[in-house]
C-alpha positions in Angstrom: -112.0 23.8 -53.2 -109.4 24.7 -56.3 -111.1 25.9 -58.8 -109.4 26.1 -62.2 -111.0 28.2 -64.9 -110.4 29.1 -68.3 -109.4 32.9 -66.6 -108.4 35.8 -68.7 -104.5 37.6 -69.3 -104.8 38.3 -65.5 -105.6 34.8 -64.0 -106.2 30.9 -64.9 -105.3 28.8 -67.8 -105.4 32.1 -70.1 -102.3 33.8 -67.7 -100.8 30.5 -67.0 -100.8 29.3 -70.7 -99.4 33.0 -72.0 -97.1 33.5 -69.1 -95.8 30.0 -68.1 -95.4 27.4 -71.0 -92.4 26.8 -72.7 -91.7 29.6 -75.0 -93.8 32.4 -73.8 -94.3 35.2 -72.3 -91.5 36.9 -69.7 -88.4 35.1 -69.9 -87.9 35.4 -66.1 -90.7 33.6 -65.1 -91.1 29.7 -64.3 -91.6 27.9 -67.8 -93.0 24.4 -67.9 -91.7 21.9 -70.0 -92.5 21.8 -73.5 -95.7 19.3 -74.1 -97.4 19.5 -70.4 -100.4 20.0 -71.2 -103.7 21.3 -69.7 -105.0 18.4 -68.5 -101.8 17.8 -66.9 -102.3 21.6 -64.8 -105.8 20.5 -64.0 -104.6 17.6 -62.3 -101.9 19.5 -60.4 -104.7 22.0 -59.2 -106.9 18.9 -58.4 -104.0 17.0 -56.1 -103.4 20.6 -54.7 -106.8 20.3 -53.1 -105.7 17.8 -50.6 -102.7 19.1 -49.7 -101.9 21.0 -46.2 -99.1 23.4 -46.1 -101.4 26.8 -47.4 -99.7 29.5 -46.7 -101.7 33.0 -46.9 -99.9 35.6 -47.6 -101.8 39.3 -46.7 -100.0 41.0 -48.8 -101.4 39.5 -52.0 -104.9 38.6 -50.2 -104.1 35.0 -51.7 -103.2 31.2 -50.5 -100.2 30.2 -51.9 -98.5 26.4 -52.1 -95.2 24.7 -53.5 -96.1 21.1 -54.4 -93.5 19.1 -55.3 -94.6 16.5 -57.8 -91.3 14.2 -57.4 -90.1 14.6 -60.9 -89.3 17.7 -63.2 -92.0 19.7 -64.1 -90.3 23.0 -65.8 -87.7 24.9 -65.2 -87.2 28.1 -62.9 -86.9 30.6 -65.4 -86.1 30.9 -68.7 -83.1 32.7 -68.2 -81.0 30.1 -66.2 -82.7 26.6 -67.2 -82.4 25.3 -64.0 -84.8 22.3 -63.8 -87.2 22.0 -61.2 -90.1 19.2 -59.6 -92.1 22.0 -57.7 -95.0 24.1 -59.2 -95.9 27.3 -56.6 -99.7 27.9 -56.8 -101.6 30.9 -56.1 -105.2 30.7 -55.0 -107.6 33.7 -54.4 -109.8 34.0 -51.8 -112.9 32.8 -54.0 -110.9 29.0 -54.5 -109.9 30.1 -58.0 -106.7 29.4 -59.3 -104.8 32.8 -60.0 -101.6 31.3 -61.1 -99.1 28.1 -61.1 -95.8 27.8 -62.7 -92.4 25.9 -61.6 -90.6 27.6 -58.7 -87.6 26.9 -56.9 
């Protein structure tokens, strides 16, 4: 099960909202567009749940997927604006949601 919860600056809707809308946090870093809105994220982390294609990646001790939601979602980063339909999601080991945000 994905489990999204409200988190804290490290993880959840806290790091995704101050890292990953439109506007904040590291330029570099996938931005959604302007006016998606939590509901919308919960829904991503819902249809995540039925998805195959987890990858686990050691390094990070985390699952990891890119769903492609079949129209744009964000861009890659903030930097070069390139648009993007895929959101990359990072899952602990505990089913919690660490981070998503628009990837190549």
């Amino acid at each position: 099960q994905v489990k999204l919860t409200q988190g804290n600056t490290k993880m959840g809707l806290m790091h995704i909202a101050q890292n990953h809308f439109a506007g904040s946090g590291n330029k570099q870093s996938g931005k959604f567009d302007s006016g998606t809105s939590i509901r919308e994220l919960v829904r991503i982390a819902q249809r995540a749940e039925t998805e195959s294609g987890w990858n686990w990646n050691e390094t990070r001790g985390s699952w990891e997927l890119d769903l492609d939601m079949g129209s744009r979602i964000g861009v890659v980063s903030a930097v070069t604006n390139e648009p993007t339909s895929v959101v990359r999601i990072i899952v602990n080991r505990a089913g919690e949601v660490v981070t998503m945000y628009p990837a190549p």
